[in-house]
VOLUM-962348 format. One record per residue: x, y, z of N, C-alpha, C, O in turn. Coordinates in steps of 0.05 Angstrom, whole numbers. Example, Ala and Ser with C-alpha at 12.3 -4.5 7.8 and 13.67 -1.06 7.14 Angstrom:
REM VOLUM-962348
NUSE; 264; -114; 156; 246; -90; 156; 264; -66; 156; 285; -66; 169
NUSE; 257; -45; 142; 273; -21; 143; 258; 1; 157; 268; 23; 161
//
This chain:
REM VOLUM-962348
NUSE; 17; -24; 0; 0; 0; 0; 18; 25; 0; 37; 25; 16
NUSE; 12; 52; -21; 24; 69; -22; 18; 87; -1; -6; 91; 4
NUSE; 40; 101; 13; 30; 120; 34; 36; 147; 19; 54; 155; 5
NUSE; 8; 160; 31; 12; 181; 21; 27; 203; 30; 26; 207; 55
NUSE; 44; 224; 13; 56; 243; 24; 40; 265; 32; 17; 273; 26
NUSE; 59; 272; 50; 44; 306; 65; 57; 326; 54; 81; 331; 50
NUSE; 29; 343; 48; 40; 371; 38; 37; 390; 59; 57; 404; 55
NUSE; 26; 401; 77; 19; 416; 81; 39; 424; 101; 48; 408; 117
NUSE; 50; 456; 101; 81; 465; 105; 98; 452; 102; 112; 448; 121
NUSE; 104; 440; 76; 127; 427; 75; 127; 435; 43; 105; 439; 31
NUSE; 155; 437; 29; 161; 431; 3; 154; 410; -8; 149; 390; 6
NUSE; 153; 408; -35; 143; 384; -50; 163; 377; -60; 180; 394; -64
NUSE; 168; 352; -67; 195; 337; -74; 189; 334; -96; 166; 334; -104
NUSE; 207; 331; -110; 211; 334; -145; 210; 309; -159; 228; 293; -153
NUSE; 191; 301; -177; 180; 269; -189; 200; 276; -211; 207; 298; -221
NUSE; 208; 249; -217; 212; 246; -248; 196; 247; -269; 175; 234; -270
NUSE; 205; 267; -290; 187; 270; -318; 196; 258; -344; 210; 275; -355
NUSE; 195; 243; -353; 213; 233; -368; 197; 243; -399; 174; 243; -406
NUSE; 224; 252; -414; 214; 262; -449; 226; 245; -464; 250; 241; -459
NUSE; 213; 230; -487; 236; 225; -507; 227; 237; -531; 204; 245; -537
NUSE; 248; 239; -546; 250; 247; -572; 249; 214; -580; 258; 195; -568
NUSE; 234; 217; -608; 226; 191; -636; 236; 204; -658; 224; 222; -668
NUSE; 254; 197; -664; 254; 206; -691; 261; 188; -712; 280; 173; -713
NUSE; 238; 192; -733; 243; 175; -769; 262; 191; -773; 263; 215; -775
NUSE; 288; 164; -778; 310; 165; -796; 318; 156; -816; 341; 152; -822
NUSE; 295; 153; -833; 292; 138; -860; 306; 148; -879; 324; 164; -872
NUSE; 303; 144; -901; 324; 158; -927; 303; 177; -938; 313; 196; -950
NUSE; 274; 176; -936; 266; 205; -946; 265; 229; -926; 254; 250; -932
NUSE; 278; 223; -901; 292; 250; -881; 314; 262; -886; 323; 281; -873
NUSE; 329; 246; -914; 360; 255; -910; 356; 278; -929; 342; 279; -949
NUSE; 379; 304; -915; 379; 329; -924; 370; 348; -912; 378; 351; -889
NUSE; 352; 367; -922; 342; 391; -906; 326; 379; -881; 323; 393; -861
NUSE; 315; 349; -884; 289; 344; -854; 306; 348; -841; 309; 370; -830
NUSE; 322; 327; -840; 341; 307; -816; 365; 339; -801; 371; 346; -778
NUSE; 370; 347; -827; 382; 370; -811; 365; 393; -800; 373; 395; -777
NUSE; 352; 405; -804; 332; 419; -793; 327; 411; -755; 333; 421; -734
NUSE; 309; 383; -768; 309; 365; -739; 339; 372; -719; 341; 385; -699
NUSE; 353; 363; -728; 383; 366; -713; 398; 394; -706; 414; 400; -689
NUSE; 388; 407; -723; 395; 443; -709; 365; 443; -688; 367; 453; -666
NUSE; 346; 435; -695; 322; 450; -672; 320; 442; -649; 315; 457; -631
NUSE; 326; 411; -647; 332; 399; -624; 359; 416; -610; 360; 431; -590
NUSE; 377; 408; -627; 408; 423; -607; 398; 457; -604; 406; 467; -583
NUSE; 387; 471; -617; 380; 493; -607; 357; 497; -583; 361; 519; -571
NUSE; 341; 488; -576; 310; 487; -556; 325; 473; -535; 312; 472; -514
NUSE; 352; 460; -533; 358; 452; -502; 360; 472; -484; 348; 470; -462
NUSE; 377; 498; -492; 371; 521; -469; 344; 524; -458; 341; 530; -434
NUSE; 324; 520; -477; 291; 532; -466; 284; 504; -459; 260; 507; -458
NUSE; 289; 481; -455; 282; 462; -439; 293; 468; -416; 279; 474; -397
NUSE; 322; 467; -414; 326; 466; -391; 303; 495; -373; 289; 489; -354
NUSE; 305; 523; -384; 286; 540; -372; 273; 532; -370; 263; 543; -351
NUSE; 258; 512; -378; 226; 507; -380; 231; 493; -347; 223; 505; -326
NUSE; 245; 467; -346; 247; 453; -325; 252; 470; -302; 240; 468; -280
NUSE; 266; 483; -305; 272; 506; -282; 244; 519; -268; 237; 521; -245
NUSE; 233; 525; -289; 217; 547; -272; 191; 516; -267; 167; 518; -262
NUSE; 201; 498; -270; 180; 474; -258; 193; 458; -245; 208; 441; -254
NUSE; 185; 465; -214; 200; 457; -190; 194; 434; -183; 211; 419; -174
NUSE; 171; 429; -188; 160; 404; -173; 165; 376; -199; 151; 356; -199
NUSE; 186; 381; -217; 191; 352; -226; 217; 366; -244; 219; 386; -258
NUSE; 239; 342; -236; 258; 329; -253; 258; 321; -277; 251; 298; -282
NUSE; 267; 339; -301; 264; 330; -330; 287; 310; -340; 309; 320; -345
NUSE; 284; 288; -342; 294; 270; -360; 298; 262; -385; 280; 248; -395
NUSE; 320; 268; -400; 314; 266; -437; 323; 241; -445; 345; 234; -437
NUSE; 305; 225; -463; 321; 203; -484; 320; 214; -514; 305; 233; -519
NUSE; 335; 203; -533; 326; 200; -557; 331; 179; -571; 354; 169; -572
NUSE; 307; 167; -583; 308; 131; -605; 297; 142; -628; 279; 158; -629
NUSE; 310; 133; -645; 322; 144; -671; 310; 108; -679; 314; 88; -665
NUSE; 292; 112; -711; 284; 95; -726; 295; 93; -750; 298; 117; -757
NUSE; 304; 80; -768; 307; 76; -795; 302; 44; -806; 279; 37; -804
NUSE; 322; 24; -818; 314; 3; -831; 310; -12; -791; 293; -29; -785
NUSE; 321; -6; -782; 322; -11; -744; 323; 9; -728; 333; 31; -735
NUSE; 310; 0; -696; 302; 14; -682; 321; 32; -655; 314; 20; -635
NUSE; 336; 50; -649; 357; 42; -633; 358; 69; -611; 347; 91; -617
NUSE; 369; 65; -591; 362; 81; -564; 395; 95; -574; 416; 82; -577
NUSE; 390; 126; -577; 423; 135; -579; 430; 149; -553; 451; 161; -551
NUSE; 416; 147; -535; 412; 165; -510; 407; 134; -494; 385; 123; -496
NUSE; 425; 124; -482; 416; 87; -472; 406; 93; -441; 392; 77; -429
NUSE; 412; 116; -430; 389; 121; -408; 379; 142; -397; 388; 161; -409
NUSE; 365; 148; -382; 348; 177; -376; 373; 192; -364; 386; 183; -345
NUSE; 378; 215; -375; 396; 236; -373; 376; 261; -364; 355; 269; -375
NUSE; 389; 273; -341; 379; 301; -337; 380; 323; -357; 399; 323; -373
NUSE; 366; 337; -356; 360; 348; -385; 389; 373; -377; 403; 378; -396
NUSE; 395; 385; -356; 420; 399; -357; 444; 376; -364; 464; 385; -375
NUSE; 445; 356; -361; 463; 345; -376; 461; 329; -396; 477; 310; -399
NUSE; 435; 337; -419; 434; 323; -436; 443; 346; -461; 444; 371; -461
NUSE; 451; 317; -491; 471; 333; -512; 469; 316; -529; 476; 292; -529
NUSE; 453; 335; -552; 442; 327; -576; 459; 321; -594; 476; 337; -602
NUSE; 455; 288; -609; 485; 275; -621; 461; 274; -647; 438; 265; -649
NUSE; 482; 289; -667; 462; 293; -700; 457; 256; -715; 471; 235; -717
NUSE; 432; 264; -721; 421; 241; -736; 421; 246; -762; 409; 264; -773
NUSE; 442; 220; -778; 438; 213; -803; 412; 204; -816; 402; 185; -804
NUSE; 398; 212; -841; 379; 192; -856; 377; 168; -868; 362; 177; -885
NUSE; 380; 147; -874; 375; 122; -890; 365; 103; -888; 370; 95; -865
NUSE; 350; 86; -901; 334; 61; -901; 302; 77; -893; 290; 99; -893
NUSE; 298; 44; -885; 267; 44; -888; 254; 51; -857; 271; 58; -841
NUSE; 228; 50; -850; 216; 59; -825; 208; 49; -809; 184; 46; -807
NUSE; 222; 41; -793; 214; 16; -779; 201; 28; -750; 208; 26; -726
NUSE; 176; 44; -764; 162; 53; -733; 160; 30; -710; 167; 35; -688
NUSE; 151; 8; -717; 135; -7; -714; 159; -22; -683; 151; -28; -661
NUSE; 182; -23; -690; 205; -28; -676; 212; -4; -658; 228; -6; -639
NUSE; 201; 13; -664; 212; 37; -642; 189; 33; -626; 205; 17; -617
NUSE; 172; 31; -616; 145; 30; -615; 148; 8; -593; 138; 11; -570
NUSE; 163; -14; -600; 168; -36; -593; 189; -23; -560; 182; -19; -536
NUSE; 216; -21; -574; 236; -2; -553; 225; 14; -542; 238; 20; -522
NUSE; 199; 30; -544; 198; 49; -524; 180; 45; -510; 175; 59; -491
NUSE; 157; 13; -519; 142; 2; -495; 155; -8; -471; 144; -11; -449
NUSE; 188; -17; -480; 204; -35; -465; 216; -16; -440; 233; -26; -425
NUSE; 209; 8; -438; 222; 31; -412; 194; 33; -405; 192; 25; -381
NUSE; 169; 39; -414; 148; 53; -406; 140; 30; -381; 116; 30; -377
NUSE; 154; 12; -364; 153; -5; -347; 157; 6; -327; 167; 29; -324
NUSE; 146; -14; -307; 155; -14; -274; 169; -32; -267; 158; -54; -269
NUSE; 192; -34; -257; 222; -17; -265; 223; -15; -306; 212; -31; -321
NUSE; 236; 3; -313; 251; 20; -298; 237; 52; -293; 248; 70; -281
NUSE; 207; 53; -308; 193; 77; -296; 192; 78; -266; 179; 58; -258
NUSE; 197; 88; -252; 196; 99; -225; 160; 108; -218; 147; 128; -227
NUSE; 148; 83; -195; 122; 97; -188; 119; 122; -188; 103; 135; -201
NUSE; 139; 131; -170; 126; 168; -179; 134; 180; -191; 144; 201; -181
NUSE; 134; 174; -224; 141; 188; -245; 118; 195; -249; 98; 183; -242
NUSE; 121; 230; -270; 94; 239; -277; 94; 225; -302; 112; 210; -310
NUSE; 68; 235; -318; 58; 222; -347; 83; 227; -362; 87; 250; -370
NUSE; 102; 207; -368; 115; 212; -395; 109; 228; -416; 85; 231; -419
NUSE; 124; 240; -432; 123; 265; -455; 137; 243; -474; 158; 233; -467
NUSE; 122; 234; -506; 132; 217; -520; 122; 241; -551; 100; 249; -557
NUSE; 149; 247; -565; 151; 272; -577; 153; 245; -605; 160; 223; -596
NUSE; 147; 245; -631; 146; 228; -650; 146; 244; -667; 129; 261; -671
NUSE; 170; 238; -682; 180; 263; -718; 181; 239; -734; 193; 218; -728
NUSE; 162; 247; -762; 156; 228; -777; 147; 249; -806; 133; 269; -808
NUSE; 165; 232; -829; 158; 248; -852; 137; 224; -871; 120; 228; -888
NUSE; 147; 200; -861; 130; 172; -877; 107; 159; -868; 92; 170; -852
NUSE; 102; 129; -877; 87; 117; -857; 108; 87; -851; 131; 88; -860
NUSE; 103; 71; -841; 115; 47; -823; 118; 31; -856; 105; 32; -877
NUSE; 150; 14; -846; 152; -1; -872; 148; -36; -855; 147; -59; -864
NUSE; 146; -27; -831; 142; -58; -819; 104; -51; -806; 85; -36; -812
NUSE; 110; -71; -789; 78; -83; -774; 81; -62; -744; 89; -69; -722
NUSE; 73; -44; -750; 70; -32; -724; 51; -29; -706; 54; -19; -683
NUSE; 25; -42; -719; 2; -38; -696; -2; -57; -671; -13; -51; -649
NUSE; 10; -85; -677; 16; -93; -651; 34; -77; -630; 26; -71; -608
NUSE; 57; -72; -639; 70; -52; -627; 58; -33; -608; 56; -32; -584
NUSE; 47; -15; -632; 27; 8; -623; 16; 1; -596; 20; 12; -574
NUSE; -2; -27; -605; -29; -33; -587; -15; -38; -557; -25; -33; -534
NUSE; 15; -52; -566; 28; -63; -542; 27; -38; -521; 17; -38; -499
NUSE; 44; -13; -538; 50; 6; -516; 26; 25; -508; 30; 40; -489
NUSE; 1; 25; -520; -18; 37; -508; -26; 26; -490; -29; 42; -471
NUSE; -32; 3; -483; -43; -21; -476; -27; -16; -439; -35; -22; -417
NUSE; -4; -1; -451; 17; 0; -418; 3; 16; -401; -16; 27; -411
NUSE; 7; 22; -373; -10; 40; -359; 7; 69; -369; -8; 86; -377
NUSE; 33; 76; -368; 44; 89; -378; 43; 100; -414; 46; 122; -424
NUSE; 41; 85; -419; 31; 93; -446; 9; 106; -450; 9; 124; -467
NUSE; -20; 97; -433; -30; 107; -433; -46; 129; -430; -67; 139; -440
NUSE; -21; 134; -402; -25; 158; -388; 1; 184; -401; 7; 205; -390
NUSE; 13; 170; -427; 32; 191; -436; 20; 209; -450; 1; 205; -464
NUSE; 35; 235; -444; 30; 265; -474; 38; 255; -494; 62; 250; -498
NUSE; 23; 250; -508; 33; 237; -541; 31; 265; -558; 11; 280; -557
NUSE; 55; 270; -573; 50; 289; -594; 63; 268; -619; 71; 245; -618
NUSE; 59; 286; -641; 70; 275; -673; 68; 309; -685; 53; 328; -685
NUSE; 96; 296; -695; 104; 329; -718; 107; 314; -739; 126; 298; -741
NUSE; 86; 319; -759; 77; 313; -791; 103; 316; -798; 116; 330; -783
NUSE; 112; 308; -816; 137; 326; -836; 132; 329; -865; 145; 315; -880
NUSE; 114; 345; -873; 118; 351; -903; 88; 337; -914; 69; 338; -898
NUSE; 85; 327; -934; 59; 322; -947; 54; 288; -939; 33; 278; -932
NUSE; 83; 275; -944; 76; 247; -948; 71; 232; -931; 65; 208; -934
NUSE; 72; 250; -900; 73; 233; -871; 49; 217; -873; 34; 225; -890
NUSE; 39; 195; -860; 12; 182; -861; 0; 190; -826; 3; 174; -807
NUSE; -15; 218; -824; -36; 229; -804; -42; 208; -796; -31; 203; -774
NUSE; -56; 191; -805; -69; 170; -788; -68; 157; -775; -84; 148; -760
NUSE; -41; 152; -779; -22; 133; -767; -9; 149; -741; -3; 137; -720
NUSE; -6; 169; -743; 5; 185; -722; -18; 196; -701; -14; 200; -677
NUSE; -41; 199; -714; -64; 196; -698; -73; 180; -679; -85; 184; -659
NUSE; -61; 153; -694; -72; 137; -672; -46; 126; -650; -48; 109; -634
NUSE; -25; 142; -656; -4; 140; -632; -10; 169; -610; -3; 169; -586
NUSE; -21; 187; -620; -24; 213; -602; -55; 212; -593; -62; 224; -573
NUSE; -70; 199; -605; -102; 186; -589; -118; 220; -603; -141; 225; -597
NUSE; -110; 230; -611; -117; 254; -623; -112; 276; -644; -97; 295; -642
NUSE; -133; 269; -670; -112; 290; -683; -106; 323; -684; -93; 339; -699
NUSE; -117; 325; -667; -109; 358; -656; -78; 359; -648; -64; 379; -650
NUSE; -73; 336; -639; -37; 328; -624; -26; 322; -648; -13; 302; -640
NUSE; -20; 324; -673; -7; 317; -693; -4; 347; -705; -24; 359; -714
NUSE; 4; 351; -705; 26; 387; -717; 38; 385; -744; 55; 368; -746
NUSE; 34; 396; -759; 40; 392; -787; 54; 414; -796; 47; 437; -797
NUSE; 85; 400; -805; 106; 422; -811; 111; 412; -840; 118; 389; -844
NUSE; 108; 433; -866; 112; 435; -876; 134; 442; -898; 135; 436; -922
NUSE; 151; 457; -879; 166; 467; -885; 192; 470; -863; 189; 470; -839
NUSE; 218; 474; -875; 239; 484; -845; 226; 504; -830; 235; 501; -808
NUSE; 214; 518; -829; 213; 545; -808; 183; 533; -791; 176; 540; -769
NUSE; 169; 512; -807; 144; 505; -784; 160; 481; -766; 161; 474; -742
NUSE; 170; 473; -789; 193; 440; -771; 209; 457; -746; 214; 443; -726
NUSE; 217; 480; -745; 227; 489; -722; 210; 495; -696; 213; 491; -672
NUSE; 191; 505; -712; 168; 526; -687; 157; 505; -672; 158; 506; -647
NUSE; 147; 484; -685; 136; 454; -673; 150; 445; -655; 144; 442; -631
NUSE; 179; 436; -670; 199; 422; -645; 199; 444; -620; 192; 436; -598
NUSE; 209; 474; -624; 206; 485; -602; 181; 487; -586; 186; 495; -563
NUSE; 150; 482; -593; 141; 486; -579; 134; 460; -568; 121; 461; -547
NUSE; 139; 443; -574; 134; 412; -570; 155; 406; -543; 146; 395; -523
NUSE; 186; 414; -543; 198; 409; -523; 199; 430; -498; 213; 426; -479
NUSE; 181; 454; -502; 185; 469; -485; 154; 470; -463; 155; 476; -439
NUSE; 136; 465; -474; 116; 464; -467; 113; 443; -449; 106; 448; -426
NUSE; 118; 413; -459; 115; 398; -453; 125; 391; -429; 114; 377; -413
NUSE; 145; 400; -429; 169; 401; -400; 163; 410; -379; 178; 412; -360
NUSE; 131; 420; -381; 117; 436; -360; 92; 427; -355; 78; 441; -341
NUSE; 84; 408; -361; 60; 386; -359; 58; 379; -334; 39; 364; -331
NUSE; 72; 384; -308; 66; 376; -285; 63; 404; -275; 53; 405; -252
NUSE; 68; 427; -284; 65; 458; -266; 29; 463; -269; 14; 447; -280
NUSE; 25; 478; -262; 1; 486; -252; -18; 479; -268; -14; 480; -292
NUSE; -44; 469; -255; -68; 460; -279; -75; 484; -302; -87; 478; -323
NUSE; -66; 511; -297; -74; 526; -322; -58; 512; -355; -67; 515; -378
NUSE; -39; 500; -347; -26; 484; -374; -40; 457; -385; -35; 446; -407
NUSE; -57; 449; -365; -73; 426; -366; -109; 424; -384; -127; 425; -368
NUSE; -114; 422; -403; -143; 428; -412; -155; 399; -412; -139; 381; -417
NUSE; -180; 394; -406; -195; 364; -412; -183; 345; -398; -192; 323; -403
NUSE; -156; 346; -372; -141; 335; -354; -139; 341; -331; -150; 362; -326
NUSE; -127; 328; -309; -122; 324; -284; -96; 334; -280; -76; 321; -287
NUSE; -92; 359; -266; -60; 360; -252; -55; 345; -239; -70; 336; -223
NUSE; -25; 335; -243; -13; 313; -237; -4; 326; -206; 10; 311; -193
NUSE; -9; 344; -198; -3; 349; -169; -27; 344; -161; -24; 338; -137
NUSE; -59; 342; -168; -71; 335; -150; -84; 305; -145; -104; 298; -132
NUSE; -59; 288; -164; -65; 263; -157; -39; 253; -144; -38; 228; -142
NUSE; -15; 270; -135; 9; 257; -144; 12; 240; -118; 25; 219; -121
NUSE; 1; 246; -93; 12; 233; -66; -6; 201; -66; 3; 185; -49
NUSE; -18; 197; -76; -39; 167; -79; -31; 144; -106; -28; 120; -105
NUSE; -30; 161; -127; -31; 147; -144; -19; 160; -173; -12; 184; -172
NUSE; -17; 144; -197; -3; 153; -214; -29; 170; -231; -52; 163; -235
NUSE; -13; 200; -239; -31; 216; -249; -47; 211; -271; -37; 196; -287
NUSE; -76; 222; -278; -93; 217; -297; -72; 218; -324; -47; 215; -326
NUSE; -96; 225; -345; -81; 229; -372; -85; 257; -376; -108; 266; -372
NUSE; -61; 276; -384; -60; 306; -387; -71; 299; -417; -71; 277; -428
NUSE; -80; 324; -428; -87; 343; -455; -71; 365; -454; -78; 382; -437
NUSE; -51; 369; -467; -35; 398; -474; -59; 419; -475; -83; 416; -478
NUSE; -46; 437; -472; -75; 470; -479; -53; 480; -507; -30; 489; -506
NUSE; -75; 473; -533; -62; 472; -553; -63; 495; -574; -58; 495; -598
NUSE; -76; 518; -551; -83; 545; -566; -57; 565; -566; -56; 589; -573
NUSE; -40; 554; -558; -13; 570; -557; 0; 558; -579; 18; 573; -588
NUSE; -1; 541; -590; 23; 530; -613; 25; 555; -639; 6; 565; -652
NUSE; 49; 559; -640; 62; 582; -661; 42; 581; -685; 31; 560; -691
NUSE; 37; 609; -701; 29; 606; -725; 46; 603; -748; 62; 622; -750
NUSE; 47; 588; -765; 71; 567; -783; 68; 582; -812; 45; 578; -818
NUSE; 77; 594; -830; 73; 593; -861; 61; 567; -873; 67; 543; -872
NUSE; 47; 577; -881; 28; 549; -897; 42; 550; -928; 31; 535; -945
NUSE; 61; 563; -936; 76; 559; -958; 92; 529; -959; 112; 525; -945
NUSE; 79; 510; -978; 86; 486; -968; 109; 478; -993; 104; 479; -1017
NUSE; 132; 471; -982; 160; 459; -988; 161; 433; -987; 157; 421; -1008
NUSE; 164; 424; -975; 162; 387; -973; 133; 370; -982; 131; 346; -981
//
């Protein structure tokens, strides 16, 4: 039986939040995606880390698993986000969502998720659709209590991404962000890693969800909804 913590005059102790970066590393990313992706990420770490800062009450943790013809963890364990450092991703082969999907049901566990971690942040960059069998996959990691209870986003990339498919990893397609171009592929990643990093601060960031502070001393928190009226306005001048 979990005992519950006491708040009252006392500080709140800081949960783990864990983010990963997904990213398709297929061969139709190589060039302007793949690099784009790799300056936006290595640029938005300063405003993560701010982000985490001014959110006291949880510990940001970064991974990143990187997809192409295979699935592979380049970040092999949860790194604090002040000591995390974005290693550039090459494009080639085919898309093996279906395998990442796979690797990142295999953390969303108890061990090595930590009971009082808040809802995982699962960030997914995708310009294609799956060249393997991903919906077992899929079904596997929704199916997790953590999975279930994760912020799922998806950043479209360009015309050929398959929505649907990313729809049904983010449970919504309002959560699928569609960058058409380098300058929306930026605004997205930044607002995707900065926002998100703040999913446990005060219920005003929370819409159609439960603050994870007012479930956090009993049990593991509901499922958040981002408040998705802040995301940047993008050029609809479409390039990819």
């Amino acid at each position: 039986m979990t005992t519950a913590l006491k708040r009252p005059g006392g500080e709140l102790s800081q949960r783990p939040l864990h983010f990963f970066w997904i990213v398709d590393c297929s061969g139709s990313m190589c060039g302007d995606k793949i690099g784009t992706v790799n300056n936006a990420i290595q640029s938005t770490i300063p405003e993560m880390v701010a982000a985490a800062e001014s959110n006291p009450n949880a510990q940001l943790f970064v991974r990143t698993l990187k997809f192409d013809t295979h699935a592979k963890w380049i970040t092999e364990g949860a790194v604090p986000v002040e000591n995390f450092a974005w290693d550039d991703l090459s494009a080639n082969g085919n898309t093996s969502m279906g395998a990442a999907f796979e690797l990142l049901a295999s953390e969303l566990t108890i061990p090595p998720m930590s009971e009082r971690a808040l809802p995982p942040v699962l960030v997914l960059l995708s310009d294609g659709m799956p060249t393997d069998d991903y919906q077992s996959s899929l079904n596997k990691l929704l199916r997790l209590p953590w999975g279930k209870k994760a912020v799922r986003i998806a950043i479209s990339i360009g015309q050929d991404a398959d929505n649907s498919i990313l729809s049904e990893f983010t449970g919504s397609p309002e959560l699928v962000l569609q960058a058409n171009n380098p300058q929306a592929l930026v605004k997205m990643i930044k607002w995707a890693s900065t926002a998100a990093s703040q999913v446990s601060a005060p219920a005003s960031l929370a819409v159609g969800g439960v603050n994870p502070l007012d479930e956090a001393f009993n049990q593991p928190a509901a499922p958040l909804v981002l408040n998705m009226n802040n995301i940047p306005d993008v050029n609809d001048n479409d390039v990819w």
